[in-house]
C-alpha positions as CSV (number, residue, x, y, z in Angstrom):
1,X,15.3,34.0,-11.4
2,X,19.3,33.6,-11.1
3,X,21.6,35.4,-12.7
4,X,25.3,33.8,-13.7
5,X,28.0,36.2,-14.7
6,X,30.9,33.6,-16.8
7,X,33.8,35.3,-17.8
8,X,35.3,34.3,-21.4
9,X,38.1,35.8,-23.6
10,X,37.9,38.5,-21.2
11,X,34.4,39.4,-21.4
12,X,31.8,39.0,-18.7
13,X,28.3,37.7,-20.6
14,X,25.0,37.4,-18.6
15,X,22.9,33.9,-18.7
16,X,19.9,34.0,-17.1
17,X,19.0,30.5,-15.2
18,X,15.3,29.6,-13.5
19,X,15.9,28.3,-10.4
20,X,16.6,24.0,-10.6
21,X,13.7,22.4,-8.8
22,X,15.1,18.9,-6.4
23,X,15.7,16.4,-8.6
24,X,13.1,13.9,-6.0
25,X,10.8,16.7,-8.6
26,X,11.3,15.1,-11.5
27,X,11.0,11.1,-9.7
28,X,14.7,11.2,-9.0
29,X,14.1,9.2,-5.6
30,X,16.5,5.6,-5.2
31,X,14.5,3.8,-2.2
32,X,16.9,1.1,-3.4
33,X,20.1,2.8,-2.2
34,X,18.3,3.4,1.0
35,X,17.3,0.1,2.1
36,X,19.3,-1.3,5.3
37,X,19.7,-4.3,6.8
38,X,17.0,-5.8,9.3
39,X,17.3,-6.9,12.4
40,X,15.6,-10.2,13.8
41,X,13.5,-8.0,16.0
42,X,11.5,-6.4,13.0
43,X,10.2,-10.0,11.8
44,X,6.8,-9.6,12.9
45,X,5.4,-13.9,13.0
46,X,2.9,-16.0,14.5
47,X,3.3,-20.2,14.4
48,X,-0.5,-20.4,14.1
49,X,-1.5,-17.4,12.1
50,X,-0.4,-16.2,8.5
51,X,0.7,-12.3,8.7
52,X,0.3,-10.2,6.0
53,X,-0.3,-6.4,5.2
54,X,1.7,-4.5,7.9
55,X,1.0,-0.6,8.2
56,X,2.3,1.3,11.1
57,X,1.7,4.5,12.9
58,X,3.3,6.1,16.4
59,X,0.3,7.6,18.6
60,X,0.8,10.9,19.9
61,X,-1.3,9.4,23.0
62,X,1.3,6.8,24.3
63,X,4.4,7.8,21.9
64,X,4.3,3.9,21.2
65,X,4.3,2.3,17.1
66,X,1.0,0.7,16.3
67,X,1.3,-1.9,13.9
68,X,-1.9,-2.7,12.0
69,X,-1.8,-6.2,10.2
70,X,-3.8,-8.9,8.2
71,X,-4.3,-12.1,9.9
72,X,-5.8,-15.7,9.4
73,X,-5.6,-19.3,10.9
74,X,-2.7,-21.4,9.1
75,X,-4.6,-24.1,9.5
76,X,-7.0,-22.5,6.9
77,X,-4.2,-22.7,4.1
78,X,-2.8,-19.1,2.6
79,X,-5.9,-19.1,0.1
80,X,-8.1,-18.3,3.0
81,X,-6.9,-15.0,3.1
82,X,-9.6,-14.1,0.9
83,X,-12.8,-15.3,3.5
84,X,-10.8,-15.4,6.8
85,X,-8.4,-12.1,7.1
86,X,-9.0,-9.7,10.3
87,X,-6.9,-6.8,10.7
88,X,-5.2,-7.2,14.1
89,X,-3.3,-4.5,16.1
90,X,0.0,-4.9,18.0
91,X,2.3,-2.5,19.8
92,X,5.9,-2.0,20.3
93,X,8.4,0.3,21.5
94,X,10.5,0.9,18.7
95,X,9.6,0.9,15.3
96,X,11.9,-2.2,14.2
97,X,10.1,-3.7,17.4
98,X,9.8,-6.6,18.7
99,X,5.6,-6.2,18.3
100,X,3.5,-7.3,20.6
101,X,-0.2,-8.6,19.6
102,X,-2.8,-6.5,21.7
103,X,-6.2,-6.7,20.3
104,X,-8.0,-7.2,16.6
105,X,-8.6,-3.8,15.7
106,X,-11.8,-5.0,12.9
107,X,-13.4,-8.2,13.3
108,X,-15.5,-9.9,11.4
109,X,-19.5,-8.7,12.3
110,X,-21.3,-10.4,10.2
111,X,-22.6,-11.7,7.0
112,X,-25.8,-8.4,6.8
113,X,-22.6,-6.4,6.9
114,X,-20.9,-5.2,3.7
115,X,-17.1,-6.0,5.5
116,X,-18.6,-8.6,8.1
117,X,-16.8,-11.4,6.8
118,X,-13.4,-10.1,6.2
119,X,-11.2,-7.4,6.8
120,X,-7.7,-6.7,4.8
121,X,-5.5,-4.3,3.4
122,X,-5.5,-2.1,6.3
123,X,-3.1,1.3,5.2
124,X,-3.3,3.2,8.6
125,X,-2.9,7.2,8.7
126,X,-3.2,10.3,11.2
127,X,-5.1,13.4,9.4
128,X,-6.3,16.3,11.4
129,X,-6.4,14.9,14.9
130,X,-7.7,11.3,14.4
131,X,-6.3,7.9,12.9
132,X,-8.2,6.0,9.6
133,X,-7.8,3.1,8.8
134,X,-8.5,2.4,4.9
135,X,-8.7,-1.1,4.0
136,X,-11.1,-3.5,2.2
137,X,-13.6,-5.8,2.9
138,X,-16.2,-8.2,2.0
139,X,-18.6,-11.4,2.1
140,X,-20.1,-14.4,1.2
141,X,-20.7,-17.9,1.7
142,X,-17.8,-18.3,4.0
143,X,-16.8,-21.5,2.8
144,X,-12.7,-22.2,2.7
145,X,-12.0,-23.5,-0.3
146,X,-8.1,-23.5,0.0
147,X,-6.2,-24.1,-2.1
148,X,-8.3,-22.6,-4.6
149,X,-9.5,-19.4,-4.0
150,X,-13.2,-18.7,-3.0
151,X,-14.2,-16.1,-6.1
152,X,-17.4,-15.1,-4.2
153,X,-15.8,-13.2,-1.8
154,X,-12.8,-12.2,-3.7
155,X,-15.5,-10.8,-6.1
156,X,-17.2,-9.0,-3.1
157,X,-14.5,-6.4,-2.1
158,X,-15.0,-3.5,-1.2
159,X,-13.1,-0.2,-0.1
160,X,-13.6,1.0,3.4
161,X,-12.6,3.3,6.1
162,X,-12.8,3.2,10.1
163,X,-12.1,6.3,12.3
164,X,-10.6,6.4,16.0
165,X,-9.2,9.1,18.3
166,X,-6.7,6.8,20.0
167,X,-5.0,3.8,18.0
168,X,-5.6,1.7,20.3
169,X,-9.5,2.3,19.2
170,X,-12.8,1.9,19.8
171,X,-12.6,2.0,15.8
172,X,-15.7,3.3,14.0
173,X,-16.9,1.5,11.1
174,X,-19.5,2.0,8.9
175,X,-22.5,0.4,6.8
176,X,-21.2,1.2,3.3
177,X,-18.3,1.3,1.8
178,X,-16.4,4.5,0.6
179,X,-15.4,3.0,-2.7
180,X,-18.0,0.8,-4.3
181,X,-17.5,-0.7,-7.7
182,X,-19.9,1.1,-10.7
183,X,-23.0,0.1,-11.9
184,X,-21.8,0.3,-15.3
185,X,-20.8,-3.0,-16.3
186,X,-18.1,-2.0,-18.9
187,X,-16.5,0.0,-16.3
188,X,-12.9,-0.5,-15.5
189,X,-14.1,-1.3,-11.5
190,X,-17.4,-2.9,-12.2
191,X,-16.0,-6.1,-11.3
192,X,-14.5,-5.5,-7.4
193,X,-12.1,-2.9,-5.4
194,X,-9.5,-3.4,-2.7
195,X,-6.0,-2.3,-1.6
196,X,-6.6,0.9,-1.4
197,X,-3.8,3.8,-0.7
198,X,-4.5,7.4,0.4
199,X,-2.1,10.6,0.9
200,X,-3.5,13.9,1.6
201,X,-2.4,16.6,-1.0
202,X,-0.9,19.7,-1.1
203,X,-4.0,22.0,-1.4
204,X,-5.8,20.1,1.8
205,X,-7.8,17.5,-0.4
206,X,-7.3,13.3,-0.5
207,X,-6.2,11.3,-3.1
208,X,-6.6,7.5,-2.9
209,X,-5.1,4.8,-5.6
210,X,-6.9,1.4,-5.4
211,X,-6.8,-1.5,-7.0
212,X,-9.8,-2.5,-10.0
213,X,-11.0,-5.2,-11.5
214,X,-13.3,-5.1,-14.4
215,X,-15.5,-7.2,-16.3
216,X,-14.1,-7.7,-20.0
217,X,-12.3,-10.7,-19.3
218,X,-13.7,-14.7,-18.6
219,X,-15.0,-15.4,-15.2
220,X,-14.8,-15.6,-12.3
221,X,-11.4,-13.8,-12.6
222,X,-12.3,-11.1,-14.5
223,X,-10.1,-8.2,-16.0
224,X,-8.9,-6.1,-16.7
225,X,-6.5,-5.6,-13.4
226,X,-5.9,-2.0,-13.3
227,X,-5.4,1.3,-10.9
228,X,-7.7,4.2,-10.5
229,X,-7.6,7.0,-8.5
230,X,-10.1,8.8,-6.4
231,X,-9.9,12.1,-4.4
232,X,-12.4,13.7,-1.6
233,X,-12.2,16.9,0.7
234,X,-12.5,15.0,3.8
235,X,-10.4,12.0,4.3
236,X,-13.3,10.3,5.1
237,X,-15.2,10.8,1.5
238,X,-16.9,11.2,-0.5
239,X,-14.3,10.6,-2.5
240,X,-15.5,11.1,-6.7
241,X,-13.3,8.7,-8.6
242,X,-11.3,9.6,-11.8
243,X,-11.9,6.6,-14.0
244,X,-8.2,6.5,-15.7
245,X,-6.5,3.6,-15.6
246,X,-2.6,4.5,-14.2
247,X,0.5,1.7,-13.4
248,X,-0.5,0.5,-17.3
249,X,1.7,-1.4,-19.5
250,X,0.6,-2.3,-23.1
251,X,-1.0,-6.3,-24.1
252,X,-0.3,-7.3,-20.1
253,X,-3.9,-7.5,-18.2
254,X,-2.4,-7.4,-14.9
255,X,0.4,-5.7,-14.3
256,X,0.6,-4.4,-10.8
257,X,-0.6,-4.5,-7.8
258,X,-0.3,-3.3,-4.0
259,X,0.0,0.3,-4.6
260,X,1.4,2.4,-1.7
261,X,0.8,6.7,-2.9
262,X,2.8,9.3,-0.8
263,X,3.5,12.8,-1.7
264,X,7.4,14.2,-1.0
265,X,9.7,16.9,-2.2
266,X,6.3,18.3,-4.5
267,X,5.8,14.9,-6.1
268,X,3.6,11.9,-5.4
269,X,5.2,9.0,-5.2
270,X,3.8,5.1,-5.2
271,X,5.4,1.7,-4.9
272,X,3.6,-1.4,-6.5
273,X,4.2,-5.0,-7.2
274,X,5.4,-5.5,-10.6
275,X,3.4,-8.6,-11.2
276,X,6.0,-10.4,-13.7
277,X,8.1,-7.7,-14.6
278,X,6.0,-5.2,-16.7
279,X,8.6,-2.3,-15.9
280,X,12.0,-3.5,-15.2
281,X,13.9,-6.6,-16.3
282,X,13.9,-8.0,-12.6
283,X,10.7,-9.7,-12.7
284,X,8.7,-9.7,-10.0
285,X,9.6,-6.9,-7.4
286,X,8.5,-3.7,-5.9
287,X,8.8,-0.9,-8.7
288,X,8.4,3.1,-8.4
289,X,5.9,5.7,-10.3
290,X,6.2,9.2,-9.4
291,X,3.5,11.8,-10.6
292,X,3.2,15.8,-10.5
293,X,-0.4,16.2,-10.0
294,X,-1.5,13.1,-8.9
295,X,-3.6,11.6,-11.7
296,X,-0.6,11.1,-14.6
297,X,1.8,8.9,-13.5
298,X,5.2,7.6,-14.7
299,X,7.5,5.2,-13.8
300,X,10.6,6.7,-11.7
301,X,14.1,7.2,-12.9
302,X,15.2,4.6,-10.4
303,X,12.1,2.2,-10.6
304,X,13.5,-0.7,-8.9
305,X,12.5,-0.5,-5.3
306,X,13.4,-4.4,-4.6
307,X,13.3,-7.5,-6.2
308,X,12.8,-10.7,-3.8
309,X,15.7,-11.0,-1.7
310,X,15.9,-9.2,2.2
311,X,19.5,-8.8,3.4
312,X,19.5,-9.4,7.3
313,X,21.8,-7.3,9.9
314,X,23.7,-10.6,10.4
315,X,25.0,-10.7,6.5
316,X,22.5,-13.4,5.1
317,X,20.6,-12.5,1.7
318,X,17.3,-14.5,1.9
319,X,15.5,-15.6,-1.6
320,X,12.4,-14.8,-0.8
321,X,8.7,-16.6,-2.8
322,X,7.0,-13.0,-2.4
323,X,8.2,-9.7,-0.8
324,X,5.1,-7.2,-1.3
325,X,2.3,-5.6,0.3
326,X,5.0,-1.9,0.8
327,X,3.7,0.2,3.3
328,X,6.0,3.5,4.4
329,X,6.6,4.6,7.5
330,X,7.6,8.2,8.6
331,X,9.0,9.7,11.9
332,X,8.7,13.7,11.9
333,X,8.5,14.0,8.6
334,X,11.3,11.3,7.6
335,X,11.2,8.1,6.1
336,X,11.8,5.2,8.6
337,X,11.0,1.8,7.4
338,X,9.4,0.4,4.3
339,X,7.0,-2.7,5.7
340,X,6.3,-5.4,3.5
341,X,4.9,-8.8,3.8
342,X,7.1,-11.8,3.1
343,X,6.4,-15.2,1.8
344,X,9.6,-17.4,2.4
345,X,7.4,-20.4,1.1
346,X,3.0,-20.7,0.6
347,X,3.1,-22.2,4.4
348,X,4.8,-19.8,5.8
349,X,4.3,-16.0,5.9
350,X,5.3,-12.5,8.5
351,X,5.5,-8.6,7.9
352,X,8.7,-7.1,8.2
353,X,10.3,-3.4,8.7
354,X,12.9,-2.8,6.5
355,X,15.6,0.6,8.1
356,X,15.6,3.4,5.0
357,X,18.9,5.2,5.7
């Protein structure tokens, strides 16, 4: 408790104040205002691969940045995503790089395997001494049906995890996932699960936001297209899920996507995709929700994170098709880069690290 002693017509009164709490408390955060210009170095592209879904740690093994990323033959077409992806690893110096490919950190292994076929949405993370790797996976006939998209597998995904001591792997992976959808068919994840997003939280425990699909809609789509959250003691699960839909906006069936969940300054924090404009009048973009506990969320007092243009260091603002997929990165406790994945056109697709000053 404060004390303030004002002094008026030559008395001195006594107000009483609680002490003011950061305004990043109360979702006062601009990531907007922060956003700097990139250099050439930090676009991460292949000529023969599609890139997608960037997330990057540094490794207190070899003090390098280890970028994890979604990959998959061009030739395939951009719909392939969804039976072709692998999560590939590369390694750079800095963390606007230039990146080097090293290695595919989770291949495909089969059909008999629950992720065998396909491997996406990695978010990567360092809890208590080792690195996980949350992402999703599924299967299914493996036939590429691009342009259209394949609804087996897309319908088959799943939430997983894989554990290593060293980024640079031997990853772990195991034969179930750690977020399944529910048995109950009228559940709001009965249909499928993917993109999921974990932060640990302040009393030691693990909160993940994914993405669900239910059934109440026509198929094969589905719908539904909401957020749930889930938390667990161990960041490796069990993690009981809370079955409230969050990132909601009234009459619009799908209204976000890519969530990215951090807590900072005593508040969680998550960027998403605003599908078509849902929560601001910019259309599609990057938008921000900030929550107290967790489970209630709200969208932030500055919710415009980006909308689809990427201003490079030498002056030139890019109109961009997509600009999604955020993914944070921190550097001793300070935000660094926000990686997203661009689409300048369908053909034609690369992560980037965008400087947060």
């Amino acid at each position: 408790m404060k004390v303030k002693l004002i002094f008026f017509a030559g008395l001195m009164v006594f107000i009483s104040c609680s002490r003011q709490r950061p305004i990043s408390e109360h979702g006062g955060l601009d990531l907007n205002s922060m956003m700097g210009l990139v250099p050439q170095s930090a676009k991460f592209i292949n000529d023969t691969s599609f890139i997608w879904c960037g997330t990057m740690v540094k490794s207190h093994v070899d003090q390098k940045y280890h970028m994890f990323y979604s990959r998959w033959p061009r030739e395939y077409g951009f719909a392939a995503w969804v039976t072709s992806s692998e999560v590939a690893h590369a390694v750079s110096n800095s963390p606007f790089g230039p990146f080097e490919h090293k290695d595919v950190a989770l291949p495909h292994r089969g059909s008999d395997h629950w992720d065998g076929m396909y491997t996406h949405n990695p978010t990567v993370h360092f809890f208590n001494g080792k690195y996980y790797i949350y992402y999703t996976g599924n299967f299914g006939d493996g036939k590429i049906t691009s342009p259209k998209l394949n609804w087996t597998h897309r319908n088959n995904q799943r939430i997983g995890v894989a554990i290593a001591e060293d980024p640079n792997g031997p990853w772990q992976r195991f034969d179930h996932p750690i977020i399944d959808v529910s048995e109950d068919s009228t559940a709001n994840d009965a249909q499928m699960v993917a993109n999921p997003s974990v932060t640990q939280m302040p009393d030691g425990r693990f909160l993940m936001v994914y993405k669900a699909v239910a059934k109440q809609r026509p198929q094969p789509f589905g719908g539904p297209v909401v957020h749930l959250t889930a938390i667990a003691d161990k960041p490796e699960g069990p993690f009981v899920k809370q079955n409230k839909p969050i990132f909601t906006a009234e009459d619009v069936d799908f209204p976000a996507e890519d969530p990215y969940v951090w807590y900072q300054d005593n508040t969680y924090y998550a960027i998403v995709k605003d599908m078509n404009g849902a929560f601001t009048n910019t259309g599609r973009s990057m938008v921000l929700f900030y929550s107290l506990d967790g489970l209630d969320w709200k969208l932030a007092k500055h919710p415009l994170v980006s909308d689809l243009n990427i201003k490079w260091v030498d002056g030139t603002t890019q109109k961009l098709e997509a600009l999604e997929r955020p993914q944070l990165f921190f550097e001793n406790g300070k935000l660094v880069a926000l990686l997203c994945a661009v689409n300048e056109t369908l053909e034609h697709s690369y992560n980037v690290q965008i400087p947060l000053k």
